[in-house]
PDB file of N, CA, C and O in Angstrom:
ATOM      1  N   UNK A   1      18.955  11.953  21.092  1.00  0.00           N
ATOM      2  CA  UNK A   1      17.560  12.302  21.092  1.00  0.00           C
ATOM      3  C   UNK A   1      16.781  11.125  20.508  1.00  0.00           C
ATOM      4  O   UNK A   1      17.069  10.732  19.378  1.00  0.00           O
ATOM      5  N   UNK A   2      15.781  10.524  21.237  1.00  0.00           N
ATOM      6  CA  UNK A   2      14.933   9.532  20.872  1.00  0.00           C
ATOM      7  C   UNK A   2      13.770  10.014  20.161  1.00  0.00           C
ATOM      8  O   UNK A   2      13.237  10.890  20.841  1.00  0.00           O
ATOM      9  N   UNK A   3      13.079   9.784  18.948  1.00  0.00           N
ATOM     10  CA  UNK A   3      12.217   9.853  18.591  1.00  0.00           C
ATOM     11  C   UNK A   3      10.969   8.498  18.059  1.00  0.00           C
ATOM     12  O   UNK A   3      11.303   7.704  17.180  1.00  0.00           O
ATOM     13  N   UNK A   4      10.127   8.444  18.460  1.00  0.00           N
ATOM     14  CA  UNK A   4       8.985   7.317  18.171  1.00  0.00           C
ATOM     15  C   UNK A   4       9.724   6.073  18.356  1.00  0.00           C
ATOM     16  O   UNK A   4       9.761   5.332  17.373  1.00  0.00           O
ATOM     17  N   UNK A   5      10.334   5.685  19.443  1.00  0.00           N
ATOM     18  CA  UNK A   5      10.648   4.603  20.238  1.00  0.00           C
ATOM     19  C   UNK A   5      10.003   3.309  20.703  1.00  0.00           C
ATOM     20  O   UNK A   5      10.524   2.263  21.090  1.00  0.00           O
ATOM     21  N   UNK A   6       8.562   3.706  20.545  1.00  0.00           N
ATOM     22  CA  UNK A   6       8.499   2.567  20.867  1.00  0.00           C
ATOM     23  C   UNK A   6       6.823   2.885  20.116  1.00  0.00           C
ATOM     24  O   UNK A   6       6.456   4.005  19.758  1.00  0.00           O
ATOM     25  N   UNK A   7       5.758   1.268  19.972  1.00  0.00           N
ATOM     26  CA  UNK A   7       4.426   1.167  19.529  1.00  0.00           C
ATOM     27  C   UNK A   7       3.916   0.756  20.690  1.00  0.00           C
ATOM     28  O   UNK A   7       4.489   0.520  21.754  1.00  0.00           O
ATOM     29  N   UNK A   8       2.500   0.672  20.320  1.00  0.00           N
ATOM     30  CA  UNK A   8       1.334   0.367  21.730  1.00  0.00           C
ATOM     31  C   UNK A   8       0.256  -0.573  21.253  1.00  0.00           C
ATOM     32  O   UNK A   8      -0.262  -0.158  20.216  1.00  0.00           O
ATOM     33  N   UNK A   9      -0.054  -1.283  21.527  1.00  0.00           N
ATOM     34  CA  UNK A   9      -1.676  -1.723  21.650  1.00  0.00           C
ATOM     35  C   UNK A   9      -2.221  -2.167  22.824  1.00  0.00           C
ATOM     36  O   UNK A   9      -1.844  -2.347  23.982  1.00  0.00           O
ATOM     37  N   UNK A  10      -3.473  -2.321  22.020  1.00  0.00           N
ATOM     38  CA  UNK A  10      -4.406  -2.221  23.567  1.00  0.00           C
ATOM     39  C   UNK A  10      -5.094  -4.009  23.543  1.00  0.00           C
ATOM     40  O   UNK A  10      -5.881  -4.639  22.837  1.00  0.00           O
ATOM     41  N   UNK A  11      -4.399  -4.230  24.537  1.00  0.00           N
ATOM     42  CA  UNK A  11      -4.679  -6.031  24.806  1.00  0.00           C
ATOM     43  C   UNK A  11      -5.615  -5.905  25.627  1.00  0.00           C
ATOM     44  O   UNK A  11      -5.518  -5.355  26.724  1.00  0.00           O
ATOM     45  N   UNK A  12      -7.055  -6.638  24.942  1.00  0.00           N
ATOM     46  CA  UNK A  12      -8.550  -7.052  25.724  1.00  0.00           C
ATOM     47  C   UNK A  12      -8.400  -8.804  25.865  1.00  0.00           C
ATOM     48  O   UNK A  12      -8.549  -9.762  25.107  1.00  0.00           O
ATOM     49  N   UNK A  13      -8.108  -8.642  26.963  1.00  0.00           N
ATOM     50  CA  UNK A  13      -8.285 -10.437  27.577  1.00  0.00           C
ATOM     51  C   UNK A  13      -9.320 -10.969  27.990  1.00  0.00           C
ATOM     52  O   UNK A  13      -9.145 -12.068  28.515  1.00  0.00           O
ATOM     53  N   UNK A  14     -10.602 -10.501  27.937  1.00  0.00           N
ATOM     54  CA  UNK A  14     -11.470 -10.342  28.175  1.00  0.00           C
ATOM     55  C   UNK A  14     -12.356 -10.947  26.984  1.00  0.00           C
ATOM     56  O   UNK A  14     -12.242 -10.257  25.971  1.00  0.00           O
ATOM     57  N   UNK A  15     -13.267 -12.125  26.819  1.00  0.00           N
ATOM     58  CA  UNK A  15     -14.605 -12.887  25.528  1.00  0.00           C
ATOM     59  C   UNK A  15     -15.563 -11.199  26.040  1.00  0.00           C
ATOM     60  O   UNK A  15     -15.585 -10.302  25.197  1.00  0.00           O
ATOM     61  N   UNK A  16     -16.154 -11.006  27.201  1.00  0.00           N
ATOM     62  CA  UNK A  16     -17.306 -10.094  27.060  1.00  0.00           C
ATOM     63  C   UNK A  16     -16.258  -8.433  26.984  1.00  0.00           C
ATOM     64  O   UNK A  16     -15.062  -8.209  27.167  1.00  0.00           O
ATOM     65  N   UNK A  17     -17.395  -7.584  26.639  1.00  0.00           N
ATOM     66  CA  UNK A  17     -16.983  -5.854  26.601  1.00  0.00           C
ATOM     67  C   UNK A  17     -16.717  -5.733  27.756  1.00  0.00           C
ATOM     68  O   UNK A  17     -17.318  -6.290  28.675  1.00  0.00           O
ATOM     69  N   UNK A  18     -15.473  -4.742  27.893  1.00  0.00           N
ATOM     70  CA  UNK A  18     -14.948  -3.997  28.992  1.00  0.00           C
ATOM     71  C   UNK A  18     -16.075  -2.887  28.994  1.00  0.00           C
ATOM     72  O   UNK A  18     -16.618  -2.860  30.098  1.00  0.00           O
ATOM     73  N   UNK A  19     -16.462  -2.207  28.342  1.00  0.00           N
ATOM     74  CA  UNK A  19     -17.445  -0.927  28.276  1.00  0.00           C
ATOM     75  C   UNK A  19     -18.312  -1.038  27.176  1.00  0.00           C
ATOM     76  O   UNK A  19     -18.061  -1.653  26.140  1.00  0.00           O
ATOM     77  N   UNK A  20     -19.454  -0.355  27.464  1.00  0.00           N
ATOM     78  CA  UNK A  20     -20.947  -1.135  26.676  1.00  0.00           C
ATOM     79  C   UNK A  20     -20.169   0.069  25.059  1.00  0.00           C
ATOM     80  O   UNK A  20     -20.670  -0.305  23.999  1.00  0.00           O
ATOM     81  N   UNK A  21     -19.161   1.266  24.872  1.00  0.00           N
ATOM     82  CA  UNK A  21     -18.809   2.161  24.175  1.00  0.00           C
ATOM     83  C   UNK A  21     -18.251   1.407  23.302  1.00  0.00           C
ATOM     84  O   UNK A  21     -18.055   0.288  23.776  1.00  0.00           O
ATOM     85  N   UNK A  22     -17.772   1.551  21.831  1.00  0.00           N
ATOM     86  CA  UNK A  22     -16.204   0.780  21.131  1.00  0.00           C
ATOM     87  C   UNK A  22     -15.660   2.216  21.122  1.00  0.00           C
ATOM     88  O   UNK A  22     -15.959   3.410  21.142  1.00  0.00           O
ATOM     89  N   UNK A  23     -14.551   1.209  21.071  1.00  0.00           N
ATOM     90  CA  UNK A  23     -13.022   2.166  21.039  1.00  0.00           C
ATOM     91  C   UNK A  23     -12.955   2.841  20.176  1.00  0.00           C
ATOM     92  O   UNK A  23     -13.111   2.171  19.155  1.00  0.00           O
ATOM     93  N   UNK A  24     -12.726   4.367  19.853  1.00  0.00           N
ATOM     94  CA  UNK A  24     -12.375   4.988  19.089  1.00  0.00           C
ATOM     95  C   UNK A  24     -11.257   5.309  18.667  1.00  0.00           C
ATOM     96  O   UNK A  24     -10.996   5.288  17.464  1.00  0.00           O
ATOM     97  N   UNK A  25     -10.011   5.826  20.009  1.00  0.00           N
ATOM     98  CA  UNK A  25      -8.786   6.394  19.760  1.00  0.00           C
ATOM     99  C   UNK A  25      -8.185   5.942  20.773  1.00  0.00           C
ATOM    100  O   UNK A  25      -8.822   5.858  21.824  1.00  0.00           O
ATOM    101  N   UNK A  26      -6.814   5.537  20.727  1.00  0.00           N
ATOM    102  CA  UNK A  26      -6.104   5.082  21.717  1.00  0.00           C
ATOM    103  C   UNK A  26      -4.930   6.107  21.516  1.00  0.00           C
ATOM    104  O   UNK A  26      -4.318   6.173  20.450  1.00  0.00           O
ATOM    105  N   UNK A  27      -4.631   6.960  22.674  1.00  0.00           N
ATOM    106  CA  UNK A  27      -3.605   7.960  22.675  1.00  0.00           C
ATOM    107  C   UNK A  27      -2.286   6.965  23.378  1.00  0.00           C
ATOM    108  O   UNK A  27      -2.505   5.936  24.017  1.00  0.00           O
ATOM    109  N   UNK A  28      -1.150   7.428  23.148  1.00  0.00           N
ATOM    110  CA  UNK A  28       0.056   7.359  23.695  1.00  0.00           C
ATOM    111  C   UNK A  28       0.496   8.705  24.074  1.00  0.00           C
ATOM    112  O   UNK A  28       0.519   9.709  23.362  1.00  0.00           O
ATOM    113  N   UNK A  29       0.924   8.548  25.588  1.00  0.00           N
ATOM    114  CA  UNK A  29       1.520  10.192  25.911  1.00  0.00           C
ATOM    115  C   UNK A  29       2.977   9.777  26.752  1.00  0.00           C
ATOM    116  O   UNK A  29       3.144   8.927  27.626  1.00  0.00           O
ATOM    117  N   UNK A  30       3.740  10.522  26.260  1.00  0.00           N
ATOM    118  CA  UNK A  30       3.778  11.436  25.080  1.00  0.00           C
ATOM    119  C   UNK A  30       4.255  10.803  23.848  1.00  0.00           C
ATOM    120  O   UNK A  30       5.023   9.854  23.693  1.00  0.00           O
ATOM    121  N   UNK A  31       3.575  11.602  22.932  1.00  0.00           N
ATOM    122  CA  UNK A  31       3.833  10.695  21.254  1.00  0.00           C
ATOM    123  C   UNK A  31       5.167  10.317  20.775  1.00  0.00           C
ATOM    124  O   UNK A  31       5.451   9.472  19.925  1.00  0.00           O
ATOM    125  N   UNK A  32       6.222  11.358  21.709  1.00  0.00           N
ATOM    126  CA  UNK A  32       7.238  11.148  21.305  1.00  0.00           C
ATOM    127  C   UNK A  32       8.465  10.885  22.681  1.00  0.00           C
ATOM    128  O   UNK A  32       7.817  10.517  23.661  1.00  0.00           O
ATOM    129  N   UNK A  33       9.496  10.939  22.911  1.00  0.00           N
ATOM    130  CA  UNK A  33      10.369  10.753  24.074  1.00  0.00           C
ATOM    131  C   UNK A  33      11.861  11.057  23.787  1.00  0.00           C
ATOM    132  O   UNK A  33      12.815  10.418  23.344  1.00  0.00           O
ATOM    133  N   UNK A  34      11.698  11.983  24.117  1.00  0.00           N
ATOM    134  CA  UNK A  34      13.520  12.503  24.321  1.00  0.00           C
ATOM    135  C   UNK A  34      14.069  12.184  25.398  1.00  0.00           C
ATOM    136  O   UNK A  34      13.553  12.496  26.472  1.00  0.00           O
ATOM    137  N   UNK A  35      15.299  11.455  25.318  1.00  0.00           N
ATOM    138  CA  UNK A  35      15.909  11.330  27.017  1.00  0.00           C
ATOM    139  C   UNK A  35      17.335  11.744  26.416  1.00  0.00           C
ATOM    140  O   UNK A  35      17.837  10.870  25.710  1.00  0.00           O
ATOM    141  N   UNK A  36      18.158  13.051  26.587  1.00  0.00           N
ATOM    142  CA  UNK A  36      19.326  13.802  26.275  1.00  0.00           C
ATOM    143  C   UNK A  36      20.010  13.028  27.461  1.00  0.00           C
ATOM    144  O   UNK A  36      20.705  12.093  27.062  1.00  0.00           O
ATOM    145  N   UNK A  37      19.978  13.186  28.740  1.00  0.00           N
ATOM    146  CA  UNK A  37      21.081  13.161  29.989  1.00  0.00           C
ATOM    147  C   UNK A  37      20.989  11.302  30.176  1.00  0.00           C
ATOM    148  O   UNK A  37      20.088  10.641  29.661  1.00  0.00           O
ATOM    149  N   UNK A  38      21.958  10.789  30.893  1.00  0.00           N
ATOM    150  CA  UNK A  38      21.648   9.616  31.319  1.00  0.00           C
ATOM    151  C   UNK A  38      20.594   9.654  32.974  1.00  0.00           C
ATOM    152  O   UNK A  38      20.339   8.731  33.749  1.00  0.00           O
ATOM    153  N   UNK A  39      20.201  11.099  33.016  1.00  0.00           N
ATOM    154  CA  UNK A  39      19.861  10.682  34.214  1.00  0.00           C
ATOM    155  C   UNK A  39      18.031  10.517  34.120  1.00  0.00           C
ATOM    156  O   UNK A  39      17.342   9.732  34.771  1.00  0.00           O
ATOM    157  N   UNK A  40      17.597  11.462  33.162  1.00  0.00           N
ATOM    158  CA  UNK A  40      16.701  11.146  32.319  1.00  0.00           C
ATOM    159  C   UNK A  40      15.548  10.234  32.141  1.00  0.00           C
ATOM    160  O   UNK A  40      15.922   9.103  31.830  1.00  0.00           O
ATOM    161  N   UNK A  41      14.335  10.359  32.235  1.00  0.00           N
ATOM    162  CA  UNK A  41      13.131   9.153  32.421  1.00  0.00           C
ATOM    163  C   UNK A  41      12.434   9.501  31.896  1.00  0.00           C
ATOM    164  O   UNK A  41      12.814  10.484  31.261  1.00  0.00           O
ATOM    165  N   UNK A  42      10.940   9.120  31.657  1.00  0.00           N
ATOM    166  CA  UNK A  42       9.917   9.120  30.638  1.00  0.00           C
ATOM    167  C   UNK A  42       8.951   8.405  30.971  1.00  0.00           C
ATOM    168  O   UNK A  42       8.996   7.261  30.518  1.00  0.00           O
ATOM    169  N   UNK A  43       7.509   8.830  32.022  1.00  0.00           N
ATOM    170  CA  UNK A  43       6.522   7.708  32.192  1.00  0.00           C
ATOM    171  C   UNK A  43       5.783   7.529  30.900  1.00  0.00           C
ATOM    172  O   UNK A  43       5.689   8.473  30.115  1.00  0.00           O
ATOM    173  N   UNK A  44       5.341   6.553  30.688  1.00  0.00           N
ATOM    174  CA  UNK A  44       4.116   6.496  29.623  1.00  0.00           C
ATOM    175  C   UNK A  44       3.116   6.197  29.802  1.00  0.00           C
ATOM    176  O   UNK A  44       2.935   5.116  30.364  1.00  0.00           O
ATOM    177  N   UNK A  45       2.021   6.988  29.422  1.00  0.00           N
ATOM    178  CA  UNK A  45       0.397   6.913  29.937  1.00  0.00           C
ATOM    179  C   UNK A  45      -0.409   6.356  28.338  1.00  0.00           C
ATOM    180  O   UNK A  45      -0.078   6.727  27.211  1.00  0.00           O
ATOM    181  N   UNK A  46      -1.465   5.431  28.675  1.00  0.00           N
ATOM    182  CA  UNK A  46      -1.931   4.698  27.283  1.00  0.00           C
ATOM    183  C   UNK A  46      -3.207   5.121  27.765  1.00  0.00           C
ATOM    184  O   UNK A  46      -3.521   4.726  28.888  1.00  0.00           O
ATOM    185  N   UNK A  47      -4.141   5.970  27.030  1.00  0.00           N
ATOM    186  CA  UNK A  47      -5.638   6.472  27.030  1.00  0.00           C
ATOM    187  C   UNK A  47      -6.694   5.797  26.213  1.00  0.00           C
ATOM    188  O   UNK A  47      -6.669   6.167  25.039  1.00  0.00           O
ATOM    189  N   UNK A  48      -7.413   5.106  26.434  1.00  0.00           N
ATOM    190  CA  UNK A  48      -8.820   4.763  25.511  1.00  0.00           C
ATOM    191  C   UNK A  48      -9.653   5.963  25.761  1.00  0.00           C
ATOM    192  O   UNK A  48      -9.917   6.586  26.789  1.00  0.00           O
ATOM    193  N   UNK A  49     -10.052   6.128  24.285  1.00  0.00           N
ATOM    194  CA  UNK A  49     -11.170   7.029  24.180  1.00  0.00           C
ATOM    195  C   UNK A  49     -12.103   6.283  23.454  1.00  0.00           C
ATOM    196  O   UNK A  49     -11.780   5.696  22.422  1.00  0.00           O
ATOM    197  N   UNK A  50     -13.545   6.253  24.038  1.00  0.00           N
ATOM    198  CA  UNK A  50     -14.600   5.555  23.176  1.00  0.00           C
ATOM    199  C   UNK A  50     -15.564   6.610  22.583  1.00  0.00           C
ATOM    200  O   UNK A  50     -15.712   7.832  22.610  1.00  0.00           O
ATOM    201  N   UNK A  51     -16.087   5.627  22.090  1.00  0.00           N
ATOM    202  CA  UNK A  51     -17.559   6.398  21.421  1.00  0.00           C
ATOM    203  C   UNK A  51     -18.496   7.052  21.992  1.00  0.00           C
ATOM    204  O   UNK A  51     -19.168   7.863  21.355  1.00  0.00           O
ATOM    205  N   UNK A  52     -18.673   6.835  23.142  1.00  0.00           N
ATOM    206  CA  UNK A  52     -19.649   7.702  24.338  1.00  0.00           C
ATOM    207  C   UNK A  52     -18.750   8.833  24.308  1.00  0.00           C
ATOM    208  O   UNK A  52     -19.451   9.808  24.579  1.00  0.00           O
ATOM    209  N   UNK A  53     -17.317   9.279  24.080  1.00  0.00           N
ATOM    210  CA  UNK A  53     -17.033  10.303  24.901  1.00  0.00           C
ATOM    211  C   UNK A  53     -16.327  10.035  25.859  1.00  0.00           C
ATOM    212  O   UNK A  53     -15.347  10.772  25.961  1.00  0.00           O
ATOM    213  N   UNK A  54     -16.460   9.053  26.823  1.00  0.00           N
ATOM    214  CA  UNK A  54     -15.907   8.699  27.625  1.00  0.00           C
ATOM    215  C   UNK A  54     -13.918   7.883  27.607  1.00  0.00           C
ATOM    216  O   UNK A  54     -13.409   6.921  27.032  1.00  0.00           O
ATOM    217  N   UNK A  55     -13.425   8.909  28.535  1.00  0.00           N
ATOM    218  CA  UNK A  55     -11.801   8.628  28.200  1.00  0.00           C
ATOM    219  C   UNK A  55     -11.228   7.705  29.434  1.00  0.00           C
ATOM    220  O   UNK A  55     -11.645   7.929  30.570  1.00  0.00           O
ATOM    221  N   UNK A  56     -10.453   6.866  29.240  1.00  0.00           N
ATOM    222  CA  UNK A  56      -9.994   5.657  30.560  1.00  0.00           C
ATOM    223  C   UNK A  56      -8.627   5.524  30.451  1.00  0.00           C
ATOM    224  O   UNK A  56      -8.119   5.363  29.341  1.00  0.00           O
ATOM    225  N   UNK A  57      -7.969   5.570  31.451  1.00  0.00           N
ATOM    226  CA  UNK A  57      -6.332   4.843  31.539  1.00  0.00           C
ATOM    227  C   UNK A  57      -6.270   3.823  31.555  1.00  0.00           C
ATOM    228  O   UNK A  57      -6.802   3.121  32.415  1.00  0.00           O
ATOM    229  N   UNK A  58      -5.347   3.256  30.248  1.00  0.00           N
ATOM    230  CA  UNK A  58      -5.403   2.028  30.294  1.00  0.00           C
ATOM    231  C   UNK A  58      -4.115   1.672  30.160  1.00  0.00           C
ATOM    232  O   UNK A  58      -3.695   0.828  29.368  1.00  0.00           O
ATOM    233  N   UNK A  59      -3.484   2.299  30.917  1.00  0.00           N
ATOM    234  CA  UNK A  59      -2.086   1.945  30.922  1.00  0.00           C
ATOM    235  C   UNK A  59      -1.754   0.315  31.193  1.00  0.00           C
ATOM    236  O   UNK A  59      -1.166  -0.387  30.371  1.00  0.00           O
ATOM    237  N   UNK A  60      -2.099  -0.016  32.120  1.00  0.00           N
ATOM    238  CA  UNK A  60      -1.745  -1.330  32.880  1.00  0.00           C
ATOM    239  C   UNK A  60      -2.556  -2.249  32.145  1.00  0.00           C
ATOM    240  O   UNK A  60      -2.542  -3.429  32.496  1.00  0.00           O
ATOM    241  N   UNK A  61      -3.470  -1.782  30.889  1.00  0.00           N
ATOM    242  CA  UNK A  61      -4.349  -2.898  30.350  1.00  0.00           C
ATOM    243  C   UNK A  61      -3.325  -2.820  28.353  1.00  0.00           C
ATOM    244  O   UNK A  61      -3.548  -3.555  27.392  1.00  0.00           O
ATOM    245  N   UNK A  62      -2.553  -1.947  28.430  1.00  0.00           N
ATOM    246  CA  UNK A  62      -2.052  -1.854  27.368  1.00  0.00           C
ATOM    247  C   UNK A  62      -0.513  -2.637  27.125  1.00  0.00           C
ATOM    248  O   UNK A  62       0.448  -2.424  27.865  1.00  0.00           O
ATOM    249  N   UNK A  63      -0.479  -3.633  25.875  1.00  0.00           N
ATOM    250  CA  UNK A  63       1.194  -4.227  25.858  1.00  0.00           C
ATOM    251  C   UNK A  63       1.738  -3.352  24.573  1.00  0.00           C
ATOM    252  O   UNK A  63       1.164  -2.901  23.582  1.00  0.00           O
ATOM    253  N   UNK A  64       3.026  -3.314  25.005  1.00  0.00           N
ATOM    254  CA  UNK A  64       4.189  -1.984  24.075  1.00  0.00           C
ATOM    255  C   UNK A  64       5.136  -2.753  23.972  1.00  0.00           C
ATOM    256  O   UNK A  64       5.070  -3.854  24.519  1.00  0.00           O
ATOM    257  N   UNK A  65       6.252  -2.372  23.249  1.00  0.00           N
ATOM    258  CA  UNK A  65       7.480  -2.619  23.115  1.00  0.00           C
ATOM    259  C   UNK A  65       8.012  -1.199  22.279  1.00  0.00           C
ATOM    260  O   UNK A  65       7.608  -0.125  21.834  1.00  0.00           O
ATOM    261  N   UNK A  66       9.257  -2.070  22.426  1.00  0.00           N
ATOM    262  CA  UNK A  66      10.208  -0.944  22.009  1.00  0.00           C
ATOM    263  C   UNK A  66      10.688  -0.801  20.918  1.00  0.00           C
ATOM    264  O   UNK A  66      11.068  -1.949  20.691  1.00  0.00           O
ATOM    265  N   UNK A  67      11.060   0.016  19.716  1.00  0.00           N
ATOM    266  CA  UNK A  67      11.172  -0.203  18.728  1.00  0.00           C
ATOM    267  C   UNK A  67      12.551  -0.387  18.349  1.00  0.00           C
ATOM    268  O   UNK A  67      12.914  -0.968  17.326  1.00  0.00           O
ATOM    269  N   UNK A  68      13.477   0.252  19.416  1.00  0.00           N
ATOM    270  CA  UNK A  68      15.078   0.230  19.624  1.00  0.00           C
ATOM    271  C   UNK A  68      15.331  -0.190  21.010  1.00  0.00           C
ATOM    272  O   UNK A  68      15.403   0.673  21.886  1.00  0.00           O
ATOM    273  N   UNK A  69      15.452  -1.242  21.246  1.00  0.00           N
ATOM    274  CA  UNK A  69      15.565  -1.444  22.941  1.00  0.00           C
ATOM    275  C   UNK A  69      17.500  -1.208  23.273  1.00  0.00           C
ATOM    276  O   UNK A  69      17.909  -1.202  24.435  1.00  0.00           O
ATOM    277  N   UNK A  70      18.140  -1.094  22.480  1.00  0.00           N
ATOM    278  CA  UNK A  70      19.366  -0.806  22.638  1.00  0.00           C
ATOM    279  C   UNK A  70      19.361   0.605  23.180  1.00  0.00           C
ATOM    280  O   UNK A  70      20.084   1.110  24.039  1.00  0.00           O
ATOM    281  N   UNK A  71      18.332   1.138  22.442  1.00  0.00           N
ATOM    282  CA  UNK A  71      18.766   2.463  23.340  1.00  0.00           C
ATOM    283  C   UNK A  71      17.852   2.812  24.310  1.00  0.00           C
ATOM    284  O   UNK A  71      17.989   4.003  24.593  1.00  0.00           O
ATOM    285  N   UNK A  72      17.108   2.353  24.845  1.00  0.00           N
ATOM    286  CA  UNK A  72      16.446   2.506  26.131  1.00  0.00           C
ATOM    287  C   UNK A  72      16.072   1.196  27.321  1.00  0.00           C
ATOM    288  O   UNK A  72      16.020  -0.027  27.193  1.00  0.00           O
ATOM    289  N   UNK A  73      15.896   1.936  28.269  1.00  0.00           N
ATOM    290  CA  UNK A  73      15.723   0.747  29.063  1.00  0.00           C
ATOM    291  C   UNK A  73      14.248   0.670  29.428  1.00  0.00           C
ATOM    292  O   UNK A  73      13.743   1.767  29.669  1.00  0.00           O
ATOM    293  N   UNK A  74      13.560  -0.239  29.508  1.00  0.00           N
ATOM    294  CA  UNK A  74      11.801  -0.289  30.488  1.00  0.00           C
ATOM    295  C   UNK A  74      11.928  -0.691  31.869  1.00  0.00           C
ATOM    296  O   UNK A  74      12.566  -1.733  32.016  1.00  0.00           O
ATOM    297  N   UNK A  75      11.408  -0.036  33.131  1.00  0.00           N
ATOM    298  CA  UNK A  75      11.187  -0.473  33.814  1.00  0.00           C
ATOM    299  C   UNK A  75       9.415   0.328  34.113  1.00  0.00           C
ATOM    300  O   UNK A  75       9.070   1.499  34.276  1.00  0.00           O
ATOM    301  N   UNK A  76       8.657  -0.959  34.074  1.00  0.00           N
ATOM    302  CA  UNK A  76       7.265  -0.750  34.125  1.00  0.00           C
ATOM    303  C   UNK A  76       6.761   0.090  32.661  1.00  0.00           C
ATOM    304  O   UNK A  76       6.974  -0.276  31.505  1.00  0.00           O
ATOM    305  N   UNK A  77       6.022   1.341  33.133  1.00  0.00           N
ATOM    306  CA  UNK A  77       5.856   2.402  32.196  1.00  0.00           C
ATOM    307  C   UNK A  77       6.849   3.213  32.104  1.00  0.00           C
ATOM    308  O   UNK A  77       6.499   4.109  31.336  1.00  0.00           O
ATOM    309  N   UNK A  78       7.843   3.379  32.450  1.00  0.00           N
ATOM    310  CA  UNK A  78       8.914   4.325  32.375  1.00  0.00           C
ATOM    311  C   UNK A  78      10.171   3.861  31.671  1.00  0.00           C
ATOM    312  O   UNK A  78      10.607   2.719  31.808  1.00  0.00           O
ATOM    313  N   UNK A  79      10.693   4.710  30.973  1.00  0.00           N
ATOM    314  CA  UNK A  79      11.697   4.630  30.096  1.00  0.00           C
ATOM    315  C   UNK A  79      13.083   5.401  30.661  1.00  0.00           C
ATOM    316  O   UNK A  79      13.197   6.560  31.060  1.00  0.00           O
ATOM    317  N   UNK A  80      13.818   4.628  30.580  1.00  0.00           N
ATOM    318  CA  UNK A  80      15.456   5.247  30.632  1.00  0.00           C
ATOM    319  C   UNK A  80      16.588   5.077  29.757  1.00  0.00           C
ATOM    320  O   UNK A  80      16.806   4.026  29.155  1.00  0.00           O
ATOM    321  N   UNK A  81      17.388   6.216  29.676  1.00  0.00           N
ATOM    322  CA  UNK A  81      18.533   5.762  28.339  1.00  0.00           C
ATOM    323  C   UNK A  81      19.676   4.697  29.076  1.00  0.00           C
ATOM    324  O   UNK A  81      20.066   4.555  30.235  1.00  0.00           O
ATOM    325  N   UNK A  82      19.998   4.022  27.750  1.00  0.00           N
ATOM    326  CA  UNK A  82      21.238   3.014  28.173  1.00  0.00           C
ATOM    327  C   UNK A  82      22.154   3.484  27.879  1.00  0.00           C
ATOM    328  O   UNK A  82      23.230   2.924  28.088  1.00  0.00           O
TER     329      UNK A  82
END
């Protein structure tokens, strides 16, 4: 059973604002990741929430790693056991 496997941040490559809002909360879903079977996967979705209210996927704008890469594998957003 995997628990809190891996961290997130949110990489702005960007000198001007992506959104006129600042960032308030950046979710990771799901917070946590169990993979029991080897057959087993896990997408991961990265959410900005700003100050307007307004919520965005920012998966593909977010860099992660893993906190145990021995025991999982990445391919893209998705996780598998080794």
């Amino acid at each position: 059973m995997l628990t809190r496997i891996l961290s997130c941040s949110l990489l702005l490559l960007s000198a001007a604002p992506l959104w006129a809002a600042d960032l308030a909360e950046l979710r990771v879903t799901p917070p946590d990741v169990n993979l029991a079977t080897a057959l087993d996967r896990q997408g991961i979705v990265v959410q900005a929430v700003f100050t307007d209210g307004i919520t965005r996927d920012v998966t593909d704008q977010a860099t992660w790693t893993l906190a145990n890469p021995a025991l999982v594998r990445r391919e893209g957003n998705t996780l598998h056991p080794v």
